[in-house]
Each structure stands twice: as C-alpha cells, then as structure tokens.
C-alpha angles and dihedrals in degrees: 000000000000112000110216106172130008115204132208094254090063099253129133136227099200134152124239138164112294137210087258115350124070091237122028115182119240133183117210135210128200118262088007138099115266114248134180114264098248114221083236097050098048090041084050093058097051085056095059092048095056084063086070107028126033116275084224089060100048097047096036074063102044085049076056090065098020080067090047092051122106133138093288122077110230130191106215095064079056078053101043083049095055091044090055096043100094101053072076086063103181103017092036088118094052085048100051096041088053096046102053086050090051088057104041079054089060098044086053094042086053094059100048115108096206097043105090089168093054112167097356088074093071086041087065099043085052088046088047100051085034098048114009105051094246122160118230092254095049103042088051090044081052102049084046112043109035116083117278090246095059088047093058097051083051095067090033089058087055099043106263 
C-alpha cells in the first residue's frame, strides 16, 4: 500500500488494490484491519458533520478542493485540507480525515476510463446528503446505481 497522508490520531489515507479498480483508497486505524473508505460511510459522515457546522460551509470547502482535483495527487490540497481543518474546532480531525478521502476518491475517479462522470460523481453525493436530506447510503446508492447520463443531468441541474 502507498501511504498519502498520516493524521494526529495515528491513522493512516493510503492507497491500496482494489476489487475492481487498480487503487482503491483505505483509511487505517491503529491496532485495526485496514479496510477501503465506502462511498456511504465517508457521505454519512459528512452528514454528521453538517449537524454541527453549516452545510454551506462544508460544501462551499469540498468545491474548494473539487476545483484542485485533477489526475494527479497532490500534497498540498492534503495540506490545504489540514490548514482549514480548525475552523471545524471540535470536529477539525473528522473534517480533515473526511476531506482528504473525498479527494483521493476524486483523483482516482479522475483516472478511471469508464467513469464520464469522474469526480463529479462524489460532488453530487456531498450535495445530496448537504442539500437534499439524503442519507449516506442513499446518496452513495444514487451516485452508483442510476445511468451515467441521469447522473449527469443531475449535476448539471445543480450547476456542475
């Protein structure tokens, strides 16, 4: 496995082979198996993070890195994460931790052939669970399960 980004609480971002795809991100905890970051896990917890800061806040900082996000994994957006993490207080390690999956996810989204929607994919799960009152699973299920091309009209619906 590749590490990208080590947090404060001792876990770990890495890449590592997935099912089908030839990295699949994970996010490792100490003394626990290593096991990939889900789509509905991560979109659940941004969920939970919107109870305690503003969803327009929130997303108004994941189109921060949507917009940074290309093919190539760069370690100053896991910077930039880390440096807007405590305007979170409490909950800035959740955020950060979330954050930087989210955009592994997109730089790995990016470089997929037979993804057309690449990162906008994980923008609309965020806008779902932000705005829409889905819930993780459903918003994941969503951005997984309808044709490309409803998908698309569904960014496009909300201006991306």
């Amino acid at each position: 496995m590749s590490i990208l980004r080590l947090f404060r609480d001792g876990s770990i971002l890495e890449y590592g082979r997935g099912h089908f795809d030839a990295q699949q991100v994970y996010h490792s905890r100490p003394n626990a198996l290593s096991l990939p970051a889900q789509d509905s896990d991560i979109l659940s917890r941004v969920k939970v993070l919107a109870q305690s800061a503003a969803p327009q806040t929130i997303y108004a900082d994941f189109v921060v890195i949507y917009n940074r996000t290309s093919r190539k994994l760069l370690p100053a957006n896991f910077d930039l994460i880390h440096y807007m993490a405590p305007s979170y207080n409490e909950h800035a390690l959740e955020f950060e931790i979330i954050f930087a999956i989210l955009y592994a996810k997109m730089v790995t989204a990016e470089m997929l052939r037979r993804n057309p929607l690449k990162r906008r994919s994980k923008r609309l799960g965020v806008h779902l669970v932000l705005f829409d009152d889905y819930t993780g699973t459903a918003a994941a299920k969503a951005c997984q399960s309808e044709a490309w091309s409803e998908l698309d009209a569904a960014c496009r619906e909300r201006g991306f």
